[in-house]
C-alpha positions in Angstrom: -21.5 41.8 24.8 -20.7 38.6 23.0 -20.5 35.4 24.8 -17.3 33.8 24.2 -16.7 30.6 22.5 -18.4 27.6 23.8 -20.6 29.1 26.6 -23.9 29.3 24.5 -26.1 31.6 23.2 -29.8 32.9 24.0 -32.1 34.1 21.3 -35.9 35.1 21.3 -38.7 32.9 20.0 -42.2 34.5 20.2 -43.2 36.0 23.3 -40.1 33.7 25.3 -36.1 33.9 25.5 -34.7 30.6 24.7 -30.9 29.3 25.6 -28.8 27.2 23.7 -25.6 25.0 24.0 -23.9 22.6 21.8 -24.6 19.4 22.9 -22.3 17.4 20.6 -21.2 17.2 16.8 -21.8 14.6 14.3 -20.1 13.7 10.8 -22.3 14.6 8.0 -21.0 14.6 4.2 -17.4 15.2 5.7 -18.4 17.9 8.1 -18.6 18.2 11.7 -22.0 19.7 12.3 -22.7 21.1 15.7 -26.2 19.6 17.6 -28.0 21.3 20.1 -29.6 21.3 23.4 -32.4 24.2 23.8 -34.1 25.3 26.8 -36.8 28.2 26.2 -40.0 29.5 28.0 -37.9 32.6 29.8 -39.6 35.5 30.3 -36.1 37.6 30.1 -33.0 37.4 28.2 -31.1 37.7 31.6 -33.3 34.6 32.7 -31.8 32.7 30.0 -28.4 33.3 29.8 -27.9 33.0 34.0 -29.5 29.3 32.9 -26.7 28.8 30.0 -24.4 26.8 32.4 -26.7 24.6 34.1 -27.7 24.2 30.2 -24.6 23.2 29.6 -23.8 20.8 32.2 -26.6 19.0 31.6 -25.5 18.2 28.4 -21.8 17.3 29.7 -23.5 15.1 32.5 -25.8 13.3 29.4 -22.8 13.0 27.3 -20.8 11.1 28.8 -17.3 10.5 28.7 -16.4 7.0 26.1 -13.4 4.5 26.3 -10.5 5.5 24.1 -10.4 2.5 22.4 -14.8 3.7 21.6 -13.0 6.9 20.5 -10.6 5.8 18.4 -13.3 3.3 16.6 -15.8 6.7 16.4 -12.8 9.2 15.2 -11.6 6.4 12.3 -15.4 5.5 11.1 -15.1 9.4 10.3 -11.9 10.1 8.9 -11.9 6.4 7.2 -12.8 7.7 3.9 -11.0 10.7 4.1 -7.4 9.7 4.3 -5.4 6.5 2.6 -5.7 3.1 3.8 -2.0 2.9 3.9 -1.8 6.4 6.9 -4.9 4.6 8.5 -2.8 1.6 8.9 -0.8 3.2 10.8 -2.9 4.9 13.2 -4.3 1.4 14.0 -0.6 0.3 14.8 0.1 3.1 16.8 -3.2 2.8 19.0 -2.5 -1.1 19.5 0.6 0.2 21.7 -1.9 2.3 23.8 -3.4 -1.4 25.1 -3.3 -0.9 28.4 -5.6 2.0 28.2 -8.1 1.1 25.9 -10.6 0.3 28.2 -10.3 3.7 30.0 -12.8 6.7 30.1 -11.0 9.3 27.9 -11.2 11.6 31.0 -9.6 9.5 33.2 -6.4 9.6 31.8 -3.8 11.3 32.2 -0.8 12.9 30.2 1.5 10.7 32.4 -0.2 7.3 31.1 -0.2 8.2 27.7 3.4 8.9 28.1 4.6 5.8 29.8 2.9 3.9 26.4 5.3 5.7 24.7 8.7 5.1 26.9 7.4 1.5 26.2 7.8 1.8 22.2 11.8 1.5 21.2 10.9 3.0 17.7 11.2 6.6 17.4 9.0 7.0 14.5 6.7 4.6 16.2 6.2 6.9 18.7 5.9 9.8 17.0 2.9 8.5 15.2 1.3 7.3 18.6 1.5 10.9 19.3 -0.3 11.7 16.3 -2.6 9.3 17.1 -3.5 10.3 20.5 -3.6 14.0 19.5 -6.5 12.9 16.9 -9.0 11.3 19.7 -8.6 13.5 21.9 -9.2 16.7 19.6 -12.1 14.2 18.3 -13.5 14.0 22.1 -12.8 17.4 22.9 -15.4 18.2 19.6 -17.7 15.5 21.2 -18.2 17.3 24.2 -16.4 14.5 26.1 -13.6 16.1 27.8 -12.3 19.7 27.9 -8.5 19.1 27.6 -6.1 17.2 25.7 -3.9 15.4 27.6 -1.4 14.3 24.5 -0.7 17.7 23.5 3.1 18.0 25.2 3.8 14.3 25.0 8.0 13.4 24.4 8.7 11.1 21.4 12.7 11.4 22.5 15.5 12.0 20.7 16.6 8.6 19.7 17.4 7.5 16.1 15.0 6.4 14.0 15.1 2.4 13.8 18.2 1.2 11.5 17.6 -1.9 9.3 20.0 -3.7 8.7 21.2 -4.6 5.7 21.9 -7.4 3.6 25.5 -8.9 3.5 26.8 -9.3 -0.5 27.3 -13.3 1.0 23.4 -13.0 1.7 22.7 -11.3 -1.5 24.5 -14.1 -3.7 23.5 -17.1 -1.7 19.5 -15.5 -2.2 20.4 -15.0 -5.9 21.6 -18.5 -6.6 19.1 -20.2 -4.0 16.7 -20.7 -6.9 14.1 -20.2 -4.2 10.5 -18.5 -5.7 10.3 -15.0 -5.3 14.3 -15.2 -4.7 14.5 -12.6 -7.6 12.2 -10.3 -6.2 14.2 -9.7 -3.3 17.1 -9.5 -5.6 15.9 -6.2 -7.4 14.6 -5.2 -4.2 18.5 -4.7 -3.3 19.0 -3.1 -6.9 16.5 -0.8 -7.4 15.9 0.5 -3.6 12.7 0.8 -3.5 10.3 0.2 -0.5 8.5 -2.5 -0.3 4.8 -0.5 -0.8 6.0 0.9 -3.8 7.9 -1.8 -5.0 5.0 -4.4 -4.9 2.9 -1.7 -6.9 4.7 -0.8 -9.7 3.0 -1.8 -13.5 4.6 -2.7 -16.4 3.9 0.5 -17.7 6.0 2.7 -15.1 9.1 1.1 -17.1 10.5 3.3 -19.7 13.6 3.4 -22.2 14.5 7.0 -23.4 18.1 7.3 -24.9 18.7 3.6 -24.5 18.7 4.3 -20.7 15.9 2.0 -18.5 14.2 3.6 -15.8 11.1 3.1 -13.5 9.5 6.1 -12.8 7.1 7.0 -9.5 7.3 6.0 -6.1 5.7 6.9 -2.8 5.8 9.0 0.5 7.5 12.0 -0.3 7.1 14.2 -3.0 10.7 13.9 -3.7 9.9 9.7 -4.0 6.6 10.4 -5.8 8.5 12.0 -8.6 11.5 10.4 -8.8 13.1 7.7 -11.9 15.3 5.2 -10.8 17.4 3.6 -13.3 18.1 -0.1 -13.9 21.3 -1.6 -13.1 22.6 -4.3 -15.8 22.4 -6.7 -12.9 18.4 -6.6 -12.5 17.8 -6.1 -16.0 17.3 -9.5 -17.4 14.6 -9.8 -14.0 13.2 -6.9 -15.5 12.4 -7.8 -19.3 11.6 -11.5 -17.1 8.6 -9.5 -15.9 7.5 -7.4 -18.6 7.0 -10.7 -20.6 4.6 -12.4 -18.2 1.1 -12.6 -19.4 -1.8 -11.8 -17.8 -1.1 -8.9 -15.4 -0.3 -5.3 -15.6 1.6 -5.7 -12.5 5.7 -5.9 -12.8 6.0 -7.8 -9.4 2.5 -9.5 -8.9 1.8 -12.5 -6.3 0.9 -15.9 -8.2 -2.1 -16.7 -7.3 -3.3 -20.6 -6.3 -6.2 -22.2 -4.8 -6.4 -24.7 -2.1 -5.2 -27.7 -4.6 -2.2 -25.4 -5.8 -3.2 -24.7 -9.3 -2.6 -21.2 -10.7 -5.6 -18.9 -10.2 -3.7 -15.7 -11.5 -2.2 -13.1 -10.5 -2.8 -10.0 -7.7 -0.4 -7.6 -6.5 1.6 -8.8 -3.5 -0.1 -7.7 0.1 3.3 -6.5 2.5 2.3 -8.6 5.2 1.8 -11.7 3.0 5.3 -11.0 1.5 6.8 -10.8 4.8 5.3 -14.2 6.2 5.3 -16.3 3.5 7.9 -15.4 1.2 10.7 -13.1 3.2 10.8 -15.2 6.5 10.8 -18.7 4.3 13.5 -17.7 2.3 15.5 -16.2 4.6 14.7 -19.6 7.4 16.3 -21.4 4.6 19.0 -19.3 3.9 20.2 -19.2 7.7 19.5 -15.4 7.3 18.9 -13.9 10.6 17.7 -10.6 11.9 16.8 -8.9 8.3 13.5 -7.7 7.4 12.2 -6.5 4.1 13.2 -3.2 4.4 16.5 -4.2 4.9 16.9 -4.4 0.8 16.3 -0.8 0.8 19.4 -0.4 2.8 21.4 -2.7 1.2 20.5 -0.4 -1.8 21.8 2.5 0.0 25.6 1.1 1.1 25.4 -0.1 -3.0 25.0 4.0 -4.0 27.3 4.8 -1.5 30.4 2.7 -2.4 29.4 4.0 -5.9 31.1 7.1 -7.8 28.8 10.0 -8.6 27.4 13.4 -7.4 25.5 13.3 -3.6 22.4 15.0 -5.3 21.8 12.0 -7.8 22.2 9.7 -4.9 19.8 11.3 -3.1 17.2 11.4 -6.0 17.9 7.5 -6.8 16.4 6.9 -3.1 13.7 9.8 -3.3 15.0 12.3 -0.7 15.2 15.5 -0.6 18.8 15.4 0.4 21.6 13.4 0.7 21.6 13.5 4.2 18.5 11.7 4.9 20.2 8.7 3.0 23.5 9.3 4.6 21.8 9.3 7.9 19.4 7.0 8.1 20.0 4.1 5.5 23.9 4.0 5.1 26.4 2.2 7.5 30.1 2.3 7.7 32.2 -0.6 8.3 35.5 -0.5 9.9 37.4 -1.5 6.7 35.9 1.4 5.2 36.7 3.8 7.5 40.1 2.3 7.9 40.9 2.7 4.0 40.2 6.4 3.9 42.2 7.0 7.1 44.9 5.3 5.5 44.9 7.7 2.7 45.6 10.4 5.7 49.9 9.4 5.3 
């Protein structure tokens, strides 16, 4: 009969009956290859398979169990090159909320730890990716030989909302138009165009178009619905626009001017998220007296724009690069009492 899956195999070499177990796999040219531990010299094939599980826990014992912060560090040195930079980003957020585990033997933790990282985490979407995350080094310990269950498999993300940003206030908007501040316009067709910051920050000169006197930027991020997607200009952002396109130097639309030490212009690079949020977002908004709003509020603000605006639900929807209307309506619009009040009083 065949052995099942996992328990080892016996074969004959010469004269002898050898067994053989997997000891542990390693990551070669993007494969997981499977290395052995052998033991041979039986004089029967019964001999050798009655000595497959002492085989095999002598491989456990000599493999032992690593940390899950070693495991995470081992399972993204493999998968590093094989996924963006952008997704790993995020795995490497999502593990830093499993701190107070990090320094504990895979197999020493249990389901109810992992969870109680994750009733820690307000951010739905936070959580979901920690369970993404801990799914991934455990399946990557589990193929190591390390442990022989995955603790993370029925872990609860909840059924909270997704975080809401929220958005800019017109007041806000105006006073960051007319503060004359640098980068102020930046965050100005951030409001206009909706776009997220990621994709906002890598968009070229040549993703601009005119067809039928109608300016667009085309291309986007995340979904396929965003990665396809035009977005037309407003008047309002246009002059910013045609701005940019006549800046020398750079095939970037909305690239970070670059200065060395004694300030003196360097160049030009496209704008790192975190740097925009540090040194250009928070300063502006310090000075502003702008409190609680983040970059991805202007993507919000962009939202409650298209919603106060005429026009079908579907073309909405495409503007922000969703599927459907719904995902906008839920997640990125919000409703102010006057507005609800002025369609109740259309009620008689």
């Amino acid at each position: 009969m065949k052995r099942p899956n996992g328990t080892g195999h016996v074969y004959k070499r010469g004269q002898t009956w050898t067994a053989r177990v997997v000891d542990h796999y390693e990551h070669k040219e993007d494969k997981l290859l499977p290395k052995y531990k052998t033991k041979g010299g039986f004089h029967t094939k019964r001999e050798a398979i009655n000595y497959l599980p002492t085989l095999y826990e002598t491989a456990r014992i000599e493999h032992k169990p690593k940390t899950f912060e070693e495991d995470f560090r081992l399972w993204r040195e493999m998968y590093e090159g094989r996924i963006s930079e952008k997704t790993m980003e995020g795995y490497k957020g999502a593990f830093k909320h499993f701190a107070p585990l990090h320094k504990y033997k895979v197999d020493r933790i249990s389901a109810v730890n992992l969870q109680e990282c994750l009733d820690a985490c307000k951010g739905k979407r936070t959580r979901e990716l920690m369970k993404v995350t801990a799914n991934m080094i455990y399946k990557y310990a589990q193929d190591d030989d390390q442990v022989n269950r995955n603790p993370a498999a029925n872990l609860y993300t909840g059924d909270g909302e997704s975080k809401h940003y929220e958005p800019l206030t017109e007041d806000e908007l105006t006073r960051i138009e007319e503060s004359g501040l640098p980068y102020a316009e930046y965050i100005v067709a951030m409001c206009y165009l909706g776009h997220r910051p990621s994709e906002f920050f890598g968009f070229k000169k040549s993703d601009y178009h005119v067809e039928n006197d109608v300016p667009f930027i085309a291309g986007g991020i995340k979904t396929q619905a965003g990665k396809t997607r035009t977005v037309t200009i407003p008047p309002k952002v246009q002059p910013i626009i045609e701005a940019r396109l006549a800046v020398e130097g750079t095939d970037l639309l909305f690239p970070r001017y670059d200065k060395n030490r004694k300030g003196e212009p360097t160049g030009f690079s496209q704008m790192p998220e975190r740097y925009f949020n540090k040194f250009i977002w928070r300063p502006i908004m310090d000075a502003l007296g702008i409190v609680g709003k983040v970059p991805y509020a202007a993507r919000h603000t962009y939202a409650n724009k298209i919603k106060r605006a005429t026009g079908d639900e579907k073309d909405k929807a495409e503007l922000m690069g969703h599927a459907s209307y719904e995902t906008t309506r839920k997640h990125y619009q919000t409703t102010t009492l006057s507005e609800q009040k002025a369609i109740s009083d259309q009620l008689g």
